[in-house]
C-alpha positions as CSV (number, residue, x, y, z in Angstrom):
1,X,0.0,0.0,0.0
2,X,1.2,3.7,-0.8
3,X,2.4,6.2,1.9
4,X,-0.4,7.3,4.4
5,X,-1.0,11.2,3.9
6,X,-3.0,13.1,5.9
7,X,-3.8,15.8,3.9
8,X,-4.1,16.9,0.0
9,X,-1.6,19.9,0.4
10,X,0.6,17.6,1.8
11,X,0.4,14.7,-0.8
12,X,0.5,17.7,-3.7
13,X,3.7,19.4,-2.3
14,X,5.5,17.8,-4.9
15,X,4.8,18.2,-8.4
16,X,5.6,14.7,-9.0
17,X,2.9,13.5,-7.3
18,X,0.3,14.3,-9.3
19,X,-1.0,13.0,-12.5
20,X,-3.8,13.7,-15.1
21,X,-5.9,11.1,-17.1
22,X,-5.3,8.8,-14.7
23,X,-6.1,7.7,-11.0
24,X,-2.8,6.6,-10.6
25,X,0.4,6.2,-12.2
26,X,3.9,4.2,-11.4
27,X,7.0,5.7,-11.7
28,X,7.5,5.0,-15.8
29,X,3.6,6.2,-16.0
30,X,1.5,3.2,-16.8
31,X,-1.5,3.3,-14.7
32,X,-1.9,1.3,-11.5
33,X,-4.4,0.9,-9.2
34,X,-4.9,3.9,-6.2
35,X,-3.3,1.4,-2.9
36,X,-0.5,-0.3,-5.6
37,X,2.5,-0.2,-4.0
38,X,3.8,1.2,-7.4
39,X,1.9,3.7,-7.3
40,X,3.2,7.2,-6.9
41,X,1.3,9.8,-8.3
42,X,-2.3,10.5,-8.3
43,X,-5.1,12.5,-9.9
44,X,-7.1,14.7,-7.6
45,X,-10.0,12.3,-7.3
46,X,-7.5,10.0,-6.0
47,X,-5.8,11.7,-3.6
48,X,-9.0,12.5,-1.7
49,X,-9.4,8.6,-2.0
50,X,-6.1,7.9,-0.5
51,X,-6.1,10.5,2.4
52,X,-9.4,10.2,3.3
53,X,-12.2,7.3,4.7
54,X,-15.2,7.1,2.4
55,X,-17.7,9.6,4.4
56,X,-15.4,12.3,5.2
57,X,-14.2,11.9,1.2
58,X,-17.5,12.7,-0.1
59,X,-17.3,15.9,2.4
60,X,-13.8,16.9,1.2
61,X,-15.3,16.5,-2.9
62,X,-18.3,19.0,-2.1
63,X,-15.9,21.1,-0.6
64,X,-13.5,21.1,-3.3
65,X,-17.0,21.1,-6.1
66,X,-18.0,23.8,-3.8
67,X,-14.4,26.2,-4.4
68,X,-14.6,25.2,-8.0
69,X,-18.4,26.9,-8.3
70,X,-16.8,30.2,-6.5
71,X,-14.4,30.3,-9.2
72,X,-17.4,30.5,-11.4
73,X,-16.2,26.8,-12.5
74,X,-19.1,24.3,-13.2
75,X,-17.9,21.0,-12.9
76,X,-19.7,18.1,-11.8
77,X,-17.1,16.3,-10.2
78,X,-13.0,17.2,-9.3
79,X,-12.2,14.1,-11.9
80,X,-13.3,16.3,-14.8
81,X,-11.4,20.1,-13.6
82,X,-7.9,17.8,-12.9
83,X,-8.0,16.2,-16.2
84,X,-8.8,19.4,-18.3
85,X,-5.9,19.8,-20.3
86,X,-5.7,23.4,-18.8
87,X,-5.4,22.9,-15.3
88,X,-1.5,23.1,-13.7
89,X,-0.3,21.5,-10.0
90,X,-0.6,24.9,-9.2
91,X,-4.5,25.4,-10.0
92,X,-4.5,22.1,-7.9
93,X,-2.9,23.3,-4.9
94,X,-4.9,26.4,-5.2
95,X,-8.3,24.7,-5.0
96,X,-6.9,22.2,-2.3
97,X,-6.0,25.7,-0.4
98,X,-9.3,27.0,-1.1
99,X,-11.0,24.3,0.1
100,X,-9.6,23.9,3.3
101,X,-8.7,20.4,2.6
């Protein structure tokens, strides 16, 4: 199983922990499952997967869905803002920030 992290700002502090189009990827960037033991970076939607037990992550998701809508950002769910083609570590750690997660 991956590291333990006990919050989103602290599993996106580096860069190379995070990934688009994918929940998770290895270090060559094949896709693995979120717990692999490969795994080492992880799309948004993952990382609140990872950090968090299932109730509290469907809290931390309306939170961040909630930051996206006062950016004036519609999106249904965080899967769809991390993959846009557009959107930078930073604009991750932002939201994350915003959110208070």
């Amino acid at each position: 199983m991956t590291k333990k992290y006990k919050s989103l700002q602290q599993l996106f502090r580096k860069e190379s922990r995070w990934t688009q189009c994918a929940y998770a990827r290895d270090k060559e960037g094949n896709e693995v499952p979120i717990r692999s033991k490969r795994a080492v970076c992880f799309c948004l939607s993952a990382g609140v997967e990872l950090v968090y037990s299932p109730n509290k992550g469907r809290e931390v998701r309306e939170h961040l869905i909630d930051a996206l809508a006062r950016r004036r950002l519609q999106y249904i769910n965080t899967t769809l803002y991390n993959d846009r083609t557009d959107t930078t570590i930073e604009d991750i750690r932002s939201l994350v920030k915003e959110a208070k997660v």
